[in-house]
VOBA-1610 file (N, C-alpha, C; in pm, whole numbers, padded with zeros to 5 digits, always signed):
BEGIN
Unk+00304-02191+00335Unk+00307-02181+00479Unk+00178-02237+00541Unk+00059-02208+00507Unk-00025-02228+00523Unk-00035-02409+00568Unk-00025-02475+00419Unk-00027-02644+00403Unk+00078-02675+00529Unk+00205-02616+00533Unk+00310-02647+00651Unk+00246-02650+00826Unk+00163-02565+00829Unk+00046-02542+00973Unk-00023-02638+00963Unk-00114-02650+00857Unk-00182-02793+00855Unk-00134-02886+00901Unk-00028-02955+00838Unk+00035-03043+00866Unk+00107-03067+01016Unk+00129-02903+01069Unk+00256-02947+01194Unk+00101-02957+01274Unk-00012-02911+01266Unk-00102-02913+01375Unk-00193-03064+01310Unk-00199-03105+01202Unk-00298-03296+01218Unk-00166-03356+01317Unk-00054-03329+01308Unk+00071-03407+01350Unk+00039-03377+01507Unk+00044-03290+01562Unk+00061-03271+01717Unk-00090-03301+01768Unk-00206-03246+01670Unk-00349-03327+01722Unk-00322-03450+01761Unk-00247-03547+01653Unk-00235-03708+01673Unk-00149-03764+01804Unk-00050-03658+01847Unk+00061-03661+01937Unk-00015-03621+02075Unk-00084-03523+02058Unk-00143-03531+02214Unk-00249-03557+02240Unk-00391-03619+02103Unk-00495-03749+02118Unk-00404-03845+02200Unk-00348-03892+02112Unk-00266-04014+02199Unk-00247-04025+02339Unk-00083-03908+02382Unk-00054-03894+02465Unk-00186-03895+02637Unk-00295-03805+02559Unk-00409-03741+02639Unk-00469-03896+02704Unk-00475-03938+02590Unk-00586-04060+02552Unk-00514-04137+02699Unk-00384-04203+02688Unk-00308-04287+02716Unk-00303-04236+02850Unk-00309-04149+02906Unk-00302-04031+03062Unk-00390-04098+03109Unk-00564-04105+03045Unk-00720-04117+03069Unk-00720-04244+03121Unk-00689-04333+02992Unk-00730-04472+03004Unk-00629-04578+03089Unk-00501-04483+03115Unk-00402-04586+03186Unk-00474-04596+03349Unk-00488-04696+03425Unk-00557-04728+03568Unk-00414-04631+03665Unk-00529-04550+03749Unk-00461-04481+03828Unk-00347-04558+03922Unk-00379-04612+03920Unk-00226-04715+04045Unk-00116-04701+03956Unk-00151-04756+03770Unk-00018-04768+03752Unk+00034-04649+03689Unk-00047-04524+03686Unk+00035-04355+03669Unk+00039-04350+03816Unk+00040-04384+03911Unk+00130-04324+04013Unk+00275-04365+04032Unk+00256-04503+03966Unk+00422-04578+03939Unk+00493-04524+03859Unk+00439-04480+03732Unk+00508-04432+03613Unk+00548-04271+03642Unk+00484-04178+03701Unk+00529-04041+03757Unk+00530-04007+03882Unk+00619-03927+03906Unk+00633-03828+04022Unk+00533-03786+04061Unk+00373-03744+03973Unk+00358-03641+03976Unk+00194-03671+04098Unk+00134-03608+04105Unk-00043-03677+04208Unk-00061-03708+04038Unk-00143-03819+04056Unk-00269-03866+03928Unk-00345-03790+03911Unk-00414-03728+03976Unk-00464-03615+03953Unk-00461-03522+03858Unk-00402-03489+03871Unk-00285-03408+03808Unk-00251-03428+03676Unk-00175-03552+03676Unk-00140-03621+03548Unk-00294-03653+03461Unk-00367-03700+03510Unk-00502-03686+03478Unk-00576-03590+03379Unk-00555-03460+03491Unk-00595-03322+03468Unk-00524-03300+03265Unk-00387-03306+03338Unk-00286-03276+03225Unk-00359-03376+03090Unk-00393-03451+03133Unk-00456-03607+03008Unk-00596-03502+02931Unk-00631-03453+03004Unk-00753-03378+02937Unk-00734-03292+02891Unk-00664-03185+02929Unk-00645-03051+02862Unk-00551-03070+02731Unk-00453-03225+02715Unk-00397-03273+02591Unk-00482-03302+02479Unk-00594-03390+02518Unk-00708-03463+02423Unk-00789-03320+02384Unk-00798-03245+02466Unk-00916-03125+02439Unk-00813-03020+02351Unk-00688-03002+02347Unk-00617-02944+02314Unk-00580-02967+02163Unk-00583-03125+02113Unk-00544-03159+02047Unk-00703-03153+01941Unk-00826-03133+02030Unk-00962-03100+01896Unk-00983-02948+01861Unk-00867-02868+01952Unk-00878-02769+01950Unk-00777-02702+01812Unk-00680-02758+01780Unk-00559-02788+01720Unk-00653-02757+01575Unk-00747-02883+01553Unk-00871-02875+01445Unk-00933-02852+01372Unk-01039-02844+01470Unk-01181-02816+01453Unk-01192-02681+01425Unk-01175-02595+01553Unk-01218-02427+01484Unk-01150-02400+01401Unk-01028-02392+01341Unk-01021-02386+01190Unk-01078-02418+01087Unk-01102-02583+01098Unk-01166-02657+00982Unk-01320-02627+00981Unk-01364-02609+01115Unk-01528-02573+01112Unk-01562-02368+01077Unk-01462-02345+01072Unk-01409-02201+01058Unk-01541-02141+01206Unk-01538-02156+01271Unk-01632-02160+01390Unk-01557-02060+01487Unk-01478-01967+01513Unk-01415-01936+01644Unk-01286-01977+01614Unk-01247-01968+01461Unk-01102-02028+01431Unk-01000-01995+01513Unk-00987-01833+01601Unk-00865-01783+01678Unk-00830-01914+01795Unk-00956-02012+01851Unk-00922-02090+01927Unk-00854-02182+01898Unk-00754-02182+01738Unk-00662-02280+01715Unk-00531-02213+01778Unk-00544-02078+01774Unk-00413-02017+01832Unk-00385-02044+01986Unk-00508-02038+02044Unk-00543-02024+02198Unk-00500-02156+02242Unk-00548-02289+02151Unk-00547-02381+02176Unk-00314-02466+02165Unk-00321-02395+02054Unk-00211-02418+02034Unk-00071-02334+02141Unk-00162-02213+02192Unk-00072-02155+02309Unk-00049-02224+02431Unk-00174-02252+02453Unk-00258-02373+02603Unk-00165-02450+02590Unk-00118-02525+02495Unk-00028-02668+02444Unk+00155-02660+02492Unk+00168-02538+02451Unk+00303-02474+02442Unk+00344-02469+02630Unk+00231-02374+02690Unk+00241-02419+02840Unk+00281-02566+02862Unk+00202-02651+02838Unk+00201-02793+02916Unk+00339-02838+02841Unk+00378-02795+02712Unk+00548-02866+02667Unk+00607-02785+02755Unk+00658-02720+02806Unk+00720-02617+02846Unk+00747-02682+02959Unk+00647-02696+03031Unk+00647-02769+03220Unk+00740-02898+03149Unk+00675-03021+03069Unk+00726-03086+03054Unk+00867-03150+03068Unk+00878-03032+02953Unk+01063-02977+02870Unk+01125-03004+03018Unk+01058-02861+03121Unk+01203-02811+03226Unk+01156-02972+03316Unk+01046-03032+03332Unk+01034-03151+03399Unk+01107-03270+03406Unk+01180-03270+03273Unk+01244-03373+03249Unk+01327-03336+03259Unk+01407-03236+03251Unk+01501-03200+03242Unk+01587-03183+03411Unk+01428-03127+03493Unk+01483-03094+03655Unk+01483-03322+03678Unk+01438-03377+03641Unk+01475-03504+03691Unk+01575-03599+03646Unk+01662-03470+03578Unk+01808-03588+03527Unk+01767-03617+03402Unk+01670-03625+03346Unk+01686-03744+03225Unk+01694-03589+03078Unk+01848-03564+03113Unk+01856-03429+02964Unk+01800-03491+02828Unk+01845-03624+02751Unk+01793-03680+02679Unk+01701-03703+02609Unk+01622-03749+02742Unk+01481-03767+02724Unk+01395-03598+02626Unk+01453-03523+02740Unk+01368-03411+02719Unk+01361-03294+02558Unk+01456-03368+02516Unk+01436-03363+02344Unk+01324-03396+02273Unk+01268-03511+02368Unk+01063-03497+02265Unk+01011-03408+02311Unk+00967-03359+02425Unk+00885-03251+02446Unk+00959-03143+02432Unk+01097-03137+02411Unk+01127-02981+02375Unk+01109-02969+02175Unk+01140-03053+02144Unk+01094-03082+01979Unk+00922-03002+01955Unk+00827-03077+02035Unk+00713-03107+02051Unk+00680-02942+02098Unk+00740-02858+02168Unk+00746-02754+02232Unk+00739-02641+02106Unk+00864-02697+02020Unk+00881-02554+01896Unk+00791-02590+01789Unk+00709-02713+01833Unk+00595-02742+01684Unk+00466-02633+01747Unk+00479-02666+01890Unk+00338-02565+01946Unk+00321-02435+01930Unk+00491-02378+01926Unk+00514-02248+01913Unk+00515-02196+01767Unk+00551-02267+01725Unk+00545-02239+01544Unk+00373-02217+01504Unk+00286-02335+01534Unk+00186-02309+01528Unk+00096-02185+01531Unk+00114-02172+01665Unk+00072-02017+01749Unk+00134-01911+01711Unk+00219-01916+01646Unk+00324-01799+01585Unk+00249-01788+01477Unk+00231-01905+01385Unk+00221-01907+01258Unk+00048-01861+01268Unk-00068-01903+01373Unk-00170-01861+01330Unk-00240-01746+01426Unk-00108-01658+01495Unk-00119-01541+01544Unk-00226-01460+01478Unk-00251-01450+01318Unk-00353-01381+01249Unk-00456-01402+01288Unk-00505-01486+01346Unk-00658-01533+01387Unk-00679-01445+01499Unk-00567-01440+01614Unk-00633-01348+01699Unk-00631-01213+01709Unk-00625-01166+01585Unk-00673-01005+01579Unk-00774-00945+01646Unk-00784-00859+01684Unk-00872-00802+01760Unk-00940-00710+01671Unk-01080-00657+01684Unk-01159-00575+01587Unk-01052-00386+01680Unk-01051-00314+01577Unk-01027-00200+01594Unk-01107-00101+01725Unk-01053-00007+01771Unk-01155+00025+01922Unk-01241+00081+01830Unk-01248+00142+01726Unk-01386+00232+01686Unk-01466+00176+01655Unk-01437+00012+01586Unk-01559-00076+01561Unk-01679-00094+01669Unk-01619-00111+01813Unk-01675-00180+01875Unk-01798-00029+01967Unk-01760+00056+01928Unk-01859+00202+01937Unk-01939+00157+01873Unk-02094+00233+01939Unk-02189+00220+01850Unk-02199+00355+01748Unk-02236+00315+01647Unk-02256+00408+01523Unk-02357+00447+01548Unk-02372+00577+01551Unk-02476+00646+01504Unk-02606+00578+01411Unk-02743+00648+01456Unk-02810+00567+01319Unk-02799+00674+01198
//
């Protein structure tokens, strides 16, 4: 299970580097042609993909704050989600099979590394006696 997480999260890092990347570097005139949506916006969405996708990562692999692969991988699940019903509220049902695909890899993830965000027990966080 473990190697299976690995794998679905280098896969969706690479899927929303990209995606993120491609948001950033495309010239604002021609994302206002390509979406509905303000550039802005779409913009916004371009960053929290790229940042999402080192988040996917790093705190695991740097074992640094690892629960922020869960956090990161929840964060992700939001933005498929809008996506999913986005495509879906503009007619194109079809289409919306990648980001709903893309949707149950985020959720699997976050499901799968739910263990990270354990919380310490309430008595831990009392101070002990000396």
């Amino acid at each position: 299970m473990h190697r299976a997480l690995w794998i679905a999260q280098g896969l969706l890092a690479v899927v929303f580097a990209f995606a993120g990347g491609s948001k950033l570097l495309t010239p604002p005139e021609l994302l206002a042609v390509m979406s509905p949506f303000p550039v802005t916006f779409v913009q916004f969405i371009g960053v929290c993909e790229v940042l999402g996708a080192l988040g996917l990562i790093l705190p695991l692999a740097l074992k640094i704050r690892p629960a922020l692969t869960a956090l990161a991988a929840l964060g992700l699940t939001v933005i498929m989600t809008g996506a999913t019903l986005s495509t879906l509220a503009m007619g194109a049902g079809v289409f919306a099979l990648i980001p709903g695909v893309i949707l149950v890899l985020t959720v699997g993830v976050a499901y799968g590394r739910r263990s990270l965000l354990t919380l310490p027990s309430r008595g831990s966080l009392v101070a002990q006696p000396a």
